[in-house]
N, C-alpha and C positions, 0 to 999 in steps of 0.2 A: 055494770057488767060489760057493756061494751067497751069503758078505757082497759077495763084488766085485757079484752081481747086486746087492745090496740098496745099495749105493753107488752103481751106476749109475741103480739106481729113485729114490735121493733127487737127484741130479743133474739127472734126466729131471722129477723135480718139482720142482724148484727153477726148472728152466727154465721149466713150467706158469704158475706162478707167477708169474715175471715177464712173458709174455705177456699174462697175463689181469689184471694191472698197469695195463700199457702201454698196452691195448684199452680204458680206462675215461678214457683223458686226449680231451677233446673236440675236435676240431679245425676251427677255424672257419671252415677253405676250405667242408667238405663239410656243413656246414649249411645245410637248406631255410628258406626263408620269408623273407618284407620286411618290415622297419618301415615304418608310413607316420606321419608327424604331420601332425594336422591343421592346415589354414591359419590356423583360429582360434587354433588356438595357437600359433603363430609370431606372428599378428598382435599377441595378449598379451607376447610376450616384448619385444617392437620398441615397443610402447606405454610398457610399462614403462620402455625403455631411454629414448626420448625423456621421460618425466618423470623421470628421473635430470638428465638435462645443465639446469644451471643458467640460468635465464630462458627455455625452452620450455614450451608450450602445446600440446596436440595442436588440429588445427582441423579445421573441414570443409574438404574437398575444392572443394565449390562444385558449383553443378548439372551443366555441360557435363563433369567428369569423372567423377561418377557415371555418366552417360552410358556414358560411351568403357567396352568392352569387359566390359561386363554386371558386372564387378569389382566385390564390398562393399566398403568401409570401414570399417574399425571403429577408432575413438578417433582419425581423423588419420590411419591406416594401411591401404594396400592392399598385399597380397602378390601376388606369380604365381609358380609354381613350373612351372619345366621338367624333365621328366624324360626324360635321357637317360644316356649313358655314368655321368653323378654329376649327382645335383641339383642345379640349381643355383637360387636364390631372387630375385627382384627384390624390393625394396623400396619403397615409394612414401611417403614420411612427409610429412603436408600438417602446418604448424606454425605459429605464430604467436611471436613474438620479445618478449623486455621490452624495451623504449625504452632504448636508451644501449648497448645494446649490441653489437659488431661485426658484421655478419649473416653476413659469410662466415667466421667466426671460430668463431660457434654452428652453422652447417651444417656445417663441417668435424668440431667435436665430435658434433653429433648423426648423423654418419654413422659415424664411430668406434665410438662409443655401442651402435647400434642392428647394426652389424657383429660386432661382440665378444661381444654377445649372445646371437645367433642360432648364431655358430658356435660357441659353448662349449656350449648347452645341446642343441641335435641333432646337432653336427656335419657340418652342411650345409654347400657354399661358398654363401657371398655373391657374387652376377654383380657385383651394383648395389646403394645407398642412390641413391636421387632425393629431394633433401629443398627441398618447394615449401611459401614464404614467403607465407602467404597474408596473413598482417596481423600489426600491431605492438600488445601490450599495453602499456600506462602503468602507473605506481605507483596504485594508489588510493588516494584523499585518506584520512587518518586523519580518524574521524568524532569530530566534536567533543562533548565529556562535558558534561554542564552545570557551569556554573563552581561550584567550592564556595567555598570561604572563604578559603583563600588567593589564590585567581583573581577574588577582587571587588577593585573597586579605590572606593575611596569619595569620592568627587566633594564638594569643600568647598562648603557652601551661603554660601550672601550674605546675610546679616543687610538688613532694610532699615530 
């Protein structure tokens, strides 16, 4: 009579045991508190992403949009973030394009770009990319070396 108790006592601990298991697994419904990231750092990731896409320039905005809704810009980039049911992000990328190249072709990538970004590294949605053209870059002239010695050319003189 006594081992049946002590069977049932390892039983009754075994059960212990597995409770106090089970009670140690975290469960992320009933976790307190918010992440928040800041705008600057969003506005870093979306920079970054526009100098990834090939023949983009971040640019200034221009005065009349610094204006508009008190909003910084940093490198080309304003953000506004709404919060409601799920964040959601606008994007504003001010850019400048290289000469030759398709414009609605680089806004298309640089809104991909700057999209795939943002939601891989916080996991926010993207509402909007707005991507304003504000001007075209040209190649810049390769600056000329002084000529050495295979770049003289030797002009035959005229005996008189």
């Amino acid at each position: 009579m006594v081992e049946n108790n002590k069977d049932d006592f390892v039983v009754n601990e075994a059960e212990e045991h597995e409770e106090i298991v089970a009670g140690t697994t975290i469960d992320q419904s009933n976790l307190e508190g918010k992440i928040r990231i800041s705008e600057d750092v969003i506005a870093q990731l979306a920079t970054k992403a526009l100098n990834s896409v090939e023949g983009v320039t971040p640019a200034n905005p221009g005065l009349m949009a610094n204006l508009r809704l008190g909003r910084k810009t940093v490198n080309g980039v304003r953000i506004s973030i709404s919060d409601g049911e799920a964040t959601e992000i606008v994007v504003d990328a001010y850019v400048a394009i290289k000469y030759g190249l398709r414009i609605p072709d680089v806004c298309w990538d640089v809104q991909e770009a700057v999209k795939e970004q943002i939601e891989r590294f916080t996991g926010y949605k993207i509402k909007g990319v707005n991507v304003y053209v504000q001007g075209v870059t040209f190649a810049e002239k390769k600056e000329q070396a002084a000529p050495g010695p295979e770049d003289t050319y030797n002009t035959p003189t005229k005996e008189a």
